[in-house]
VOGU-3710 file (C-alpha; in Angstrom, 3 decimals, decimal comma):
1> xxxxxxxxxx> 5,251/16,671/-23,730  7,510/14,136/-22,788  6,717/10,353/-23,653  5,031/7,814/-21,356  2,138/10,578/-21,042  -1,106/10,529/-22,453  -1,228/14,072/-21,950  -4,682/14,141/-20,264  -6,097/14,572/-16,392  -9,639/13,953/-15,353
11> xxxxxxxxxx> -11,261/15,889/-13,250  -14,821/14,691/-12,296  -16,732/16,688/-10,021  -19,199/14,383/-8,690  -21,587/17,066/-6,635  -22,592/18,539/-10,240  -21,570/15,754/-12,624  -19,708/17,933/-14,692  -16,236/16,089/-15,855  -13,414/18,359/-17,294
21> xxxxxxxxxx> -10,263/17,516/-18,942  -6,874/18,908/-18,124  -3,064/18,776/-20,009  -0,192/18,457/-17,557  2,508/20,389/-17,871  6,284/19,128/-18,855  7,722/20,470/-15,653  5,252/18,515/-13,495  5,590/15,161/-15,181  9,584/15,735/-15,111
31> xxxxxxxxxx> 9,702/17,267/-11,365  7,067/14,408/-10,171  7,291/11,555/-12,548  3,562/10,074/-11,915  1,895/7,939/-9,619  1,682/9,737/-5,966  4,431/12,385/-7,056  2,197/14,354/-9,036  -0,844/13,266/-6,713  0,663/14,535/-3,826
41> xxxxxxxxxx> 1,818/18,084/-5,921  -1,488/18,321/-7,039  -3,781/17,655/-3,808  -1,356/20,116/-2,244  -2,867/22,763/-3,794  -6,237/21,309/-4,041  -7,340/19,609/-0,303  -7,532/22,065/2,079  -5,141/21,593/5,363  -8,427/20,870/7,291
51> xxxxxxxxxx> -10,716/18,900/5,443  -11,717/15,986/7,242  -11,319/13,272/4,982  -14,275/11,553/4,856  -15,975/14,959/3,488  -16,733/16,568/0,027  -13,448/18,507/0,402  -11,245/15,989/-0,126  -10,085/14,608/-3,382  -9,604/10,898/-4,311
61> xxxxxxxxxx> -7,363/10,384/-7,374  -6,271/7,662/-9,388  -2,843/7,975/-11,001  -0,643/5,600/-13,773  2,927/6,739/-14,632  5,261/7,116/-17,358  6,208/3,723/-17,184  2,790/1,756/-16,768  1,655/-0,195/-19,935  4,913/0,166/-21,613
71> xxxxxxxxxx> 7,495/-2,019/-22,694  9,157/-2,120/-19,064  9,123/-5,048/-17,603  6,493/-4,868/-14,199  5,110/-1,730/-15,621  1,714/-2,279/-14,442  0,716/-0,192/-11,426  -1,853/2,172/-10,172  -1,885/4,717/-7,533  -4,800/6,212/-4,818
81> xxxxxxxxxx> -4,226/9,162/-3,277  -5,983/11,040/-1,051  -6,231/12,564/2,352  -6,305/9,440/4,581  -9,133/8,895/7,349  -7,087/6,492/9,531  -4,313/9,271/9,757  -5,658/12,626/9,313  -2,627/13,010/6,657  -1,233/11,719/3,693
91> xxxxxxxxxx> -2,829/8,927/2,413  -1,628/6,658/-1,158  -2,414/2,792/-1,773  -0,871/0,776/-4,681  -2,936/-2,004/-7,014  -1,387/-3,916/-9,669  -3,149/-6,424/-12,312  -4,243/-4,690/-15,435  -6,255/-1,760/-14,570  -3,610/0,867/-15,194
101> xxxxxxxxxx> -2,858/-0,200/-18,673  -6,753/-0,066/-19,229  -6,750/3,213/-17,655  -3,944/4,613/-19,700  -4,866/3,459/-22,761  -8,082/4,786/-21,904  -6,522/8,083/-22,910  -5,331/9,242/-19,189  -2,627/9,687/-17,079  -5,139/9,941/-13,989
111> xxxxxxxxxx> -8,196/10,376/-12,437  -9,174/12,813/-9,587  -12,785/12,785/-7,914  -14,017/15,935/-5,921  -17,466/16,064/-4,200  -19,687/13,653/-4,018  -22,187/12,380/-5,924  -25,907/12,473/-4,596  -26,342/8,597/-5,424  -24,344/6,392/-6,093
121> xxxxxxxxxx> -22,305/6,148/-9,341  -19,445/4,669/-11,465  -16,686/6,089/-14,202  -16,867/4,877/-17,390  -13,668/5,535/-19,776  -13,217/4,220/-23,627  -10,618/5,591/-26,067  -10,935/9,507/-24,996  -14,646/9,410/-23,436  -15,676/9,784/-19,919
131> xxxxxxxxxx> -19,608/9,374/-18,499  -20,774/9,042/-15,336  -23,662/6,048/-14,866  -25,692/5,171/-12,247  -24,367/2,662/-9,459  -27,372/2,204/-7,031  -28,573/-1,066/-8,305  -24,701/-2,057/-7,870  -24,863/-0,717/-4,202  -24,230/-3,342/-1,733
141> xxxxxxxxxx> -22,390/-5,774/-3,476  -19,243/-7,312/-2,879  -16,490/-6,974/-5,200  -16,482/-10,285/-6,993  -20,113/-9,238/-8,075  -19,122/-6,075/-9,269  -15,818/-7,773/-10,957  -18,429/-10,428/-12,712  -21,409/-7,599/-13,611  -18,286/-5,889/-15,376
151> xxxxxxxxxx> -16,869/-8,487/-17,939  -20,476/-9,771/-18,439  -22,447/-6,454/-19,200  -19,276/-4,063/-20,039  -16,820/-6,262/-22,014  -14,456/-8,934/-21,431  -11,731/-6,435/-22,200  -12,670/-3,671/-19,752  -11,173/-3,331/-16,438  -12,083/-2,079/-13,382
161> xxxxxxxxxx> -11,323/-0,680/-9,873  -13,937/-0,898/-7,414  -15,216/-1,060/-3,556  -17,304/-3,502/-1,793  -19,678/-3,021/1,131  -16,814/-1,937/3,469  -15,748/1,265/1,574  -19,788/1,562/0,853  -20,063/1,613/5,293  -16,831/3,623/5,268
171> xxxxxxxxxx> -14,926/0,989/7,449  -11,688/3,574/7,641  -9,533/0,580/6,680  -10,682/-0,534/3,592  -8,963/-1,020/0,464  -9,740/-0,381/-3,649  -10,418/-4,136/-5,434  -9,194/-4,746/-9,241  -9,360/-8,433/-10,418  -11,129/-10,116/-7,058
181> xxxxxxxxxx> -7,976/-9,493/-5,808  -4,922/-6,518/-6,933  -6,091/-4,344/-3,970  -4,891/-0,600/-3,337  -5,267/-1,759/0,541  -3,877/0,712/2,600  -4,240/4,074/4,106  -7,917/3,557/4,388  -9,013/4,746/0,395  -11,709/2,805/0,093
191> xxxxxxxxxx> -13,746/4,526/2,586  -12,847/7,252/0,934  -14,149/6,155/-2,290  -17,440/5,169/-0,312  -17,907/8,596/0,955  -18,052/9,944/-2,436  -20,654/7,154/-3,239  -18,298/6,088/-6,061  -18,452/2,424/-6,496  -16,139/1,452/-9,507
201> xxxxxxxxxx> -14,097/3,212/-12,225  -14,055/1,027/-15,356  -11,949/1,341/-18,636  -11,674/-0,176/-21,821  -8,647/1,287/-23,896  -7,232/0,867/-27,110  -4,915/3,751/-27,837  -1,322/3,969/-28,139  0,848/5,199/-25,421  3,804/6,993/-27,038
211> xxxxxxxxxx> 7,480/6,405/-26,196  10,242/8,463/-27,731  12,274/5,472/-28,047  10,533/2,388/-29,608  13,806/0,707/-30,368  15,626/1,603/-27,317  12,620/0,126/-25,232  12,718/-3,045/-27,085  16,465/-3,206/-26,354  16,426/-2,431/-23,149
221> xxxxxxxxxx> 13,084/-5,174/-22,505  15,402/-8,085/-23,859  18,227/-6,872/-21,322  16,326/-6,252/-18,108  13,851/-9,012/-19,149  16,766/-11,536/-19,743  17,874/-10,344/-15,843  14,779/-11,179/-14,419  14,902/-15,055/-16,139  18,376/-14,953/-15,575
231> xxxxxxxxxx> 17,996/-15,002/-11,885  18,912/-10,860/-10,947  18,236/-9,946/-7,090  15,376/-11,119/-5,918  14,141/-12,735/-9,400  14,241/-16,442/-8,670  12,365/-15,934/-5,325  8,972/-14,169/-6,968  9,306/-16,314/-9,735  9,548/-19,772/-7,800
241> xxxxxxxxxx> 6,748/-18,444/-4,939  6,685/-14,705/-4,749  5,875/-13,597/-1,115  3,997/-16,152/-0,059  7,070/-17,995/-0,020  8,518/-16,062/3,248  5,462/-16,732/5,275  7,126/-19,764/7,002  10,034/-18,366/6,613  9,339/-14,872/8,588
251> xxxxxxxxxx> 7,418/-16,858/11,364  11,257/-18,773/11,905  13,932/-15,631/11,686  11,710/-12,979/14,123  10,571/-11,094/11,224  6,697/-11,576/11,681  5,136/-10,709/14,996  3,818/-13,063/16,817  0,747/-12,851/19,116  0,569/-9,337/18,805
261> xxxxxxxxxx> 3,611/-8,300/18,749  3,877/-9,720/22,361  5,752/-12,910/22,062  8,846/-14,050/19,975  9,027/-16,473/16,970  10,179/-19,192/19,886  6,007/-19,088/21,070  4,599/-20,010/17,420  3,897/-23,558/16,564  3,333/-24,552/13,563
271> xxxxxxxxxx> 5,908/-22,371/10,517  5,793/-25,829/9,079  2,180/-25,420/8,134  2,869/-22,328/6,811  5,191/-23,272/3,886  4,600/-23,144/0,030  4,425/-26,522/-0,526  0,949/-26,080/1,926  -0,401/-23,587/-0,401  0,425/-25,604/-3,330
281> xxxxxxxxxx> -2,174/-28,061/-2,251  -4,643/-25,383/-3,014  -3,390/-23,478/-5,450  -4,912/-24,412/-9,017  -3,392/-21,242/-11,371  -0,180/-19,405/-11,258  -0,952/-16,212/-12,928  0,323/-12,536/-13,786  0,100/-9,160/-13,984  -0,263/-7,487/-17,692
291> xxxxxxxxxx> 2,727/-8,740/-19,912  4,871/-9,497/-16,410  7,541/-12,119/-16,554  7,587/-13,118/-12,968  3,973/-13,866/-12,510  4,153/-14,236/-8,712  0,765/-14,881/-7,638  -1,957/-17,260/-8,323  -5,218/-18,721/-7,366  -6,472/-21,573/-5,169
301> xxxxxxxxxx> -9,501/-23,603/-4,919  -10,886/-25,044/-1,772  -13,269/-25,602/1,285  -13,599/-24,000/4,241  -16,367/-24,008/7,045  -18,493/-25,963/4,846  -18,398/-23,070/1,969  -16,189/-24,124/-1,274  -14,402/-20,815/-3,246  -11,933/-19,711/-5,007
311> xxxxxxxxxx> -9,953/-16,751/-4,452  -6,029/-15,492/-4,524  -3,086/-16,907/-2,481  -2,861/-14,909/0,380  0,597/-12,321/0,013  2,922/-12,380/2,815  1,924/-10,046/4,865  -1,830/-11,532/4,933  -0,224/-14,869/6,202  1,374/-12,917/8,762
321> xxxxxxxxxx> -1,268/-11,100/9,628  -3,806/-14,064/9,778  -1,113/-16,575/10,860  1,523/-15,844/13,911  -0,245/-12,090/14,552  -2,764/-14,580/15,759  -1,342/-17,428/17,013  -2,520/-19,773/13,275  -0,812/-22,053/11,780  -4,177/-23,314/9,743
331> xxxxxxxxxx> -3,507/-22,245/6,252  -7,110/-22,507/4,933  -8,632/-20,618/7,438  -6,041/-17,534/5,913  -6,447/-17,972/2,554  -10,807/-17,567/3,610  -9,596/-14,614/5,381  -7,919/-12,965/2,236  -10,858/-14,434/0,486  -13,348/-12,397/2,678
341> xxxxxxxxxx> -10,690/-9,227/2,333  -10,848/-8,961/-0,976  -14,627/-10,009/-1,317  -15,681/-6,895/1,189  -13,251/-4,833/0,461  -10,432/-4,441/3,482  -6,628/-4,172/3,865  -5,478/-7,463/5,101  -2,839/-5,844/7,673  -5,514/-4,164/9,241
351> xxxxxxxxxx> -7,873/-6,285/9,451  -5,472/-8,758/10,763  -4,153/-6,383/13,456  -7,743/-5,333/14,286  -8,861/-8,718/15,009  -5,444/-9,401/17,462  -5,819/-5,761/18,815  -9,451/-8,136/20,248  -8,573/-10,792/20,897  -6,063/-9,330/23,425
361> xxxxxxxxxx> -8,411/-7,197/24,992  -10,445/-10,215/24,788  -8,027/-12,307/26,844  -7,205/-9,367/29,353  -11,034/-8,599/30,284  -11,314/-6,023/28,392  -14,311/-7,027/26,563  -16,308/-10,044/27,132  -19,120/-12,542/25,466  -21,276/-10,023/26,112
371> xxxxxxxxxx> -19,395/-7,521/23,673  -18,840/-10,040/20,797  -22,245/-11,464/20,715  -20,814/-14,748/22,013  -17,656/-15,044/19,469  -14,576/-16,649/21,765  -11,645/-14,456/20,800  -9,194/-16,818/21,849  -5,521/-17,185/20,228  -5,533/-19,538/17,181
381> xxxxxxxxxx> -9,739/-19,551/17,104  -9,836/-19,287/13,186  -13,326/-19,410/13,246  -14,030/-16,920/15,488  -11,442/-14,776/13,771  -13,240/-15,110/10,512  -16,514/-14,627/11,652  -14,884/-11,331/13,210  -13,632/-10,376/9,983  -17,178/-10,036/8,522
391> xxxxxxxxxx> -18,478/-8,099/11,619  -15,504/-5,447/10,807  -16,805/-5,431/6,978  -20,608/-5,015/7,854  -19,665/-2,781/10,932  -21,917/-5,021/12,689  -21,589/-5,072/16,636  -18,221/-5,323/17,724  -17,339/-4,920/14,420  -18,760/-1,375/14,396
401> xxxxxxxxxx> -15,965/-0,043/16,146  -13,264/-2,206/15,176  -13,967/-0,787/11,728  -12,914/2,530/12,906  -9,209/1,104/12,969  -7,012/0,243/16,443  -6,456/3,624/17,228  -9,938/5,004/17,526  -10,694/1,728/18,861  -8,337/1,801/21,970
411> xxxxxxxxxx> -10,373/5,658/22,305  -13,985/4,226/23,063  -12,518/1,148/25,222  -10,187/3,287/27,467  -6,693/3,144/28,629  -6,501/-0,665/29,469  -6,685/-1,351/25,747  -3,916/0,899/24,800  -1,349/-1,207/24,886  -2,916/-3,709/22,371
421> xxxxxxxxxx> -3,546/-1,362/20,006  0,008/-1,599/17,487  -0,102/1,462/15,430  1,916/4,646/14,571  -0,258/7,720/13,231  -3,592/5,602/13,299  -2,174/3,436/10,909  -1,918/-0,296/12,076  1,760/-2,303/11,635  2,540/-4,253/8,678
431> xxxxxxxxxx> 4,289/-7,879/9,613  7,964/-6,764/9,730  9,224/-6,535/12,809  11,501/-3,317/13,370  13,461/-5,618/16,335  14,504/-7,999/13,620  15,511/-4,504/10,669  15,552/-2,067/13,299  15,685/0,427/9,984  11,782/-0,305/9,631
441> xxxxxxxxxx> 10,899/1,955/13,107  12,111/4,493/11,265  10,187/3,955/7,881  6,879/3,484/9,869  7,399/6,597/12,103  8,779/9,060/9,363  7,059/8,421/5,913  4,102/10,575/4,972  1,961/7,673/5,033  3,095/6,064/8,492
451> xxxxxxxxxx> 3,072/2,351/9,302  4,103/1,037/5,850  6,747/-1,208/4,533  6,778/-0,995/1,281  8,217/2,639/1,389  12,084/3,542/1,470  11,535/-0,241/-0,277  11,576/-1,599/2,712  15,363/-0,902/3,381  16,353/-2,480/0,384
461> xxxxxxxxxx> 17,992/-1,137/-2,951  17,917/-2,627/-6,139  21,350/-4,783/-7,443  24,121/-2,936/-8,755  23,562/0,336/-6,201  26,905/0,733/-4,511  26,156/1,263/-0,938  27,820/-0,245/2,362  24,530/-0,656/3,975  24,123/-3,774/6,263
471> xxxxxxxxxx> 21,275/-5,874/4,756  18,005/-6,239/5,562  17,816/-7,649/9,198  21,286/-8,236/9,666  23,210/-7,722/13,288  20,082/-5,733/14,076  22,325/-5,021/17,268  24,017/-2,646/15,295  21,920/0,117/14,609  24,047/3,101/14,615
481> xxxxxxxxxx> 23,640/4,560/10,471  20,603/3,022/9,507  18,855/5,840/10,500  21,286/7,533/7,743  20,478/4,535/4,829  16,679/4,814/4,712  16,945/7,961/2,862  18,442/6,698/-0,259  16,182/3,674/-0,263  13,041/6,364/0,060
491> xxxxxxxxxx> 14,029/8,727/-2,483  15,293/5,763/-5,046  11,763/4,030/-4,649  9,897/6,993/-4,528  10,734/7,103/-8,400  10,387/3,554/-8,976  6,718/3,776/-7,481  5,814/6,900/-9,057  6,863/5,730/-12,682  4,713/2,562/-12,654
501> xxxxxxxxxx> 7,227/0,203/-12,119  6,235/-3,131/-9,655  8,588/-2,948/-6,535  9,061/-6,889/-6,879  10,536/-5,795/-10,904  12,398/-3,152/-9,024  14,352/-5,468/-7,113  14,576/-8,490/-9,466  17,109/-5,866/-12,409  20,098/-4,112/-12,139
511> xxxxxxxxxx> 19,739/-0,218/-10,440  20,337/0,795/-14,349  17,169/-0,282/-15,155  14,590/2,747/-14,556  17,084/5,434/-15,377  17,284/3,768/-18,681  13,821/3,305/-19,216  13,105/6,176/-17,847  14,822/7,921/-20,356  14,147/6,015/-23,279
521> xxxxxxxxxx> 10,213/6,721/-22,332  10,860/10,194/-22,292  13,400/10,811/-25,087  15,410/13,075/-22,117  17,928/12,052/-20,432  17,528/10,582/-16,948  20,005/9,067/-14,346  20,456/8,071/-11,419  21,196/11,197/-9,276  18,809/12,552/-11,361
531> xxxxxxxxxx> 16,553/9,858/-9,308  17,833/10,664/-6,484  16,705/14,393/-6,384  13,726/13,788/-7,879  12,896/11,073/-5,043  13,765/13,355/-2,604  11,344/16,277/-3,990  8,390/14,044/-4,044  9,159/13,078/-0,194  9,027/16,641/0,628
541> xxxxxxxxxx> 5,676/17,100/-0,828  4,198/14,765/0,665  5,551/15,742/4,311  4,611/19,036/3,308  1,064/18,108/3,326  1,325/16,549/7,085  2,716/18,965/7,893  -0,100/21,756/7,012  -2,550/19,603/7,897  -0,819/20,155/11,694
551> xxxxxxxxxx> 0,920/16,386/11,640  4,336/16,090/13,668  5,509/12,680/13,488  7,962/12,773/16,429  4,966/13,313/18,736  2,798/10,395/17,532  3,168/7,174/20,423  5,404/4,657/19,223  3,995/0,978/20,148  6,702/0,044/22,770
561> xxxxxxxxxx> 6,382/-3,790/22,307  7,214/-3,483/18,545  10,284/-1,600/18,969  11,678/-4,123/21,859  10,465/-1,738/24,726  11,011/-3,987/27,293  12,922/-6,330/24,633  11,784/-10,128/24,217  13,663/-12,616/26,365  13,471/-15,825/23,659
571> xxxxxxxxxx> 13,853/-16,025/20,066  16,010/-14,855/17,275  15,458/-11,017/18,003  16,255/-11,459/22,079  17,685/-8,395/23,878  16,798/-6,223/20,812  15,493/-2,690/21,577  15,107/-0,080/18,489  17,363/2,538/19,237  14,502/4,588/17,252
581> xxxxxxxxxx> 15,423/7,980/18,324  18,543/8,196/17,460  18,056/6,407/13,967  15,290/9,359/13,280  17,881/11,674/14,103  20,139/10,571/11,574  17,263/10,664/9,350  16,072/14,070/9,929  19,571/15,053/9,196  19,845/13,666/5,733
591> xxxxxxxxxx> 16,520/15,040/4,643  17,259/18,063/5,896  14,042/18,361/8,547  14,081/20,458/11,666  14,803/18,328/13,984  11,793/18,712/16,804  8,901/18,996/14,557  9,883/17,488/11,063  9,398/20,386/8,884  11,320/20,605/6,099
601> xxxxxxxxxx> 13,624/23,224/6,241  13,067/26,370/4,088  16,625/25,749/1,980  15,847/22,353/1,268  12,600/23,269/-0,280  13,529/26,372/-2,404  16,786/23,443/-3,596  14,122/21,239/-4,850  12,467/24,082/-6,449  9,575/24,353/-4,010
611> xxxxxxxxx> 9,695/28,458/-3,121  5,655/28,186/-2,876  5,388/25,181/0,123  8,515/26,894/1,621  6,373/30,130/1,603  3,775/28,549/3,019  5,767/26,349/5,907  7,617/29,175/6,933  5,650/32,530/6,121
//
């Protein structure tokens, strides 16, 4: 077995109870790394192409890598995967915080959940020992309860993963909590997790994870740790504010949509409200992840509608979301919105695109009073959108549907709302706008789990990678190439992820970095074409599953607003249409996909050394 591994799976089959373990195999932890690469190899073979994913037939896992809860700085991630129910395909969420360390030290690499359980029920894991308890009395609570019944009755030193009352009413875009606040948000797990009436997974570890290379890891910590304090990449920004530090920032340059996606930068008033120095005013703790040395979030402690709390700084994307999607500049009314997010249990850029998905058809007559039980859904109402917010999470009225996530949202209300509804796949935008790095119309139309930025690493690669790509959201004018350039970002992240490593550590060291620790992990050599491939093979899988399960992503409706279609007439991003077909083309070419229905072709597989999904995508 290579290092990095416990050496252990868990299956729990929650219809019977019964709990099994398994050993992974060498090949599979070389060929896959961790995290969604072996996820996605495994629920290959084990979610059938139809399953509906809200039924017994899927399978919800939880996966670490080789990486997590090791001497690499950032190693602290978790994975979800399953079979998504906003997309019908692929589905993986990431959490950070200190739940994968837990987990691993725990005694396993991962976690998979089949069935579900005739009442409601939780994990437990300690030091080689898995039991199933009973969850009912937990039932119903939020997930600061749960986070609070867990250190009080459990242990200070036992962490946990769990879903509030949105994943309990299977609101398809809900999220996994750790910490009040490291959420696996997207791709709708959380509902997932409700359907199999699992409400947390908790874990208390104290073994050793073994490394082949004790002294080599120290070695290379003091190196790559010295980059990140030394001011590497993108260091000194999460350090100094992390994301929320863009927030203004993106609401200036045309990278955050604005309005719904309608209106340019040049329409928002108030970025000013929106800077770091605002949040400062409420923030009362910088913290950090397990043993990370940028610690780029924290907490903050104030009052809003006449109800005081305390709750993480909103990320980026949630001021985005809450912010210019919706025409706010009022910074406590989004950091209550993350508050109620992460409290209920919901992805932050869908709720936020939800809400402005209403209160468009709001302003266009779409729906009325008489559909929101009186709630004005009027641009920069931060009260109504707040009290909409808790709707969604209760599916409660309007709420109900909304829950259901824009697309199937835009099916009950009828053609008129169509146009509101910003999604590719089912899966609502996050708050990058492809006009401003046209680059990201192709990472939200072609990766397994559509409408997400974080993959291909968001166009980026890390320092020290020798590439003449133009940088992210430069002369988006030019967009002839970068169709060609999101491949090696995918396949170079899709290792990063997979081994455990924080994108924000990722970017803040030299390219060297994961190779090396990669390889001092497993005592076998590792580099970075070695990365490369391996990047590449987990991509494959992962179409490969969308691609039995019937998904072609060429014929999914691209939002035309979002790709400049007709192009804004003000701001920074004026006159910018996303040339997105041709860009997928040049994609489709690298990765060696057919070029009409994305399906990997039959060489590329068996060069990978996948001769069984080639078999199976081409008989």
């Amino acid at each position: 077995m290579l290092g990095g591994y416990m050496g252990k799976m868990l299956w729990v089959h929650l219809d019977t109870g019964a709990i099994e373990e398994q050993t992974v195999s060498e090949a599979l932890q070389h060929d896959f790394i961790g995290g969604y690469g072996i996820g996605a190899r495994l629920l290959y073979d084990h979610v059938p192409a139809t399953a509906d994913a809200l039924s017994p037939e899927n399978v919800l896992g939880f996966m670490t890598g080789p990486l997590t809860g090791t001497m690499t700085p950032t190693g602290t991630r978790w994975t979800v995967v399953c079979k998504s129910p906003l997309t019908d395909g692929w589905g993986d969420a990431n959490g950070s915080g200190f739940f994968a360390v837990a987990l691993k030290r725990a005694g396993y690499d991962g976690i998979f959940f089949t069935g579900v359980a005739p009442r409601p029920v939780y994990l437990y894991l300690e030091d080689g020992k898995a039991e199933l308890r009973d969850a009912s009395a937990l039932w119903g609570w939020d997930c600061y309860q749960v986070e609070d019944w867990v250190k009080e009755t459990l242990g200070r030193d036992v962490e946990a993963a769990c879903i509030g009352p949105a994943g309990e009413k299977l609101v398809r875009i809900a999220g996994i909590v750790h910490h009040k606040g490291r959420v696996a948000a997207r791709s709708g797990v959380g509902a997932v997790m409700g359907a199999k009436r699992l409400k947390l997974v908790a874990a208390r570890g104290n073994l050793t994870i073994p490394v082949a290379d004790p002294e080599g890891m120290r070695q290379l910590y003091k190196k790559y740790a010295g980059q990140i304090k030394s001011g590497v990449g993108f260091s000194n920004f999460y350090r100094k504010t992390g994301t929320p530090g863009y927030t203004s920032i993106g609401a200036v340059n045309g990278d955050s949509p604005v309005r719904n996606w309608r209106d340019s930068v040049a329409h928002f008033q108030g970025a000013e409200n929106l800077e770091f120095e605002e949040l400062l005013k409420y923030r009362v703790q910088r913290k950090a992840c397990w043993h990370c040395p940028i610690a780029c979030w924290g907490t903050c402690q104030l009052e809003y509608a006449g109800r005081p709390f305390e709750a993480h700084q909103p990320e980026y994307e949630t001021g985005a979301a809450f912010g210019p999607l919706l025409m706010n500049s009022y910074y406590p009314s989004i950091i209550a919105a993350n508050d109620l997010c992460n409290r209920y249990g919901l992805d932050t850029i869908s709720a936020g695109s939800c809400i402005a998905f209403a209160f468009e058809c709001y302003e266009a007559g779409v729906i009325g009073p008489g559909d929101t039980d009186g709630l004005e859904l009027r641009w920069g109402n931060h009260t109504a959108m707040n009290q909409l917010l808790e709707k969604i999470a209760r599916r409660e009225g309007i709420g109900d549907f909304l829950a259901e996530g824009v697309q199937r949202a835009t099916e009950r209300l009828g053609a008129a709302a169509r146009p509101f509804a910003i999604h590719i796949g089912g899966q609502e935008l996050p708050m990058h706008d492809p006009r401003y790095e046209p680059a990201m119309g192709v990472i939200y139309r072609m990766d397994a789990t559509p409408g997400r930025h974080t993959q291909a690493c968001q166009f980026i690669v890390p320092p020290g990678y020798a590439s003449d790509r133009p940088g992210f959201g430069e002369e988006p004018h030019k967009q002839a190439g970068r169709g060609h350039w999101v491949k090696e970002a995918l396949c170079l992240h899709h290792v990063s992820s997979t081994a455990g490593l924080c994108l924000f550590g990722y970017l803040s060291m030299m390219v060297t970095a994961l190779p090396e620790f990669i390889s001092a992990t497993w005592g076998h050599p590792f580099t970075l074409q070695d990365m490369m491939i391996t990047g590449e093979r987990i991509a494959n899988v992962r179409q490969a599953f969308n691609v039995r399960a019937g998904i072609n992503p060429l014929t999914w409706s691209i939002p035309e607003r979002a790709y400049g279609i007709p192009a804004l007439p003000d701001g920074p991003t004026a006159g910018i249409r996303v040339q997105i077909e041709q860009m997928t083309q040049e994609f489709l070419r690298d990765m060696g996909w057919t070029a009409d229905t994305a399906v990997p072709r039959p060489e590329v597989l068996r060069r990978l050394g996948l001769d069984d999904i080639a078999r199976d995508l081409w008989h």
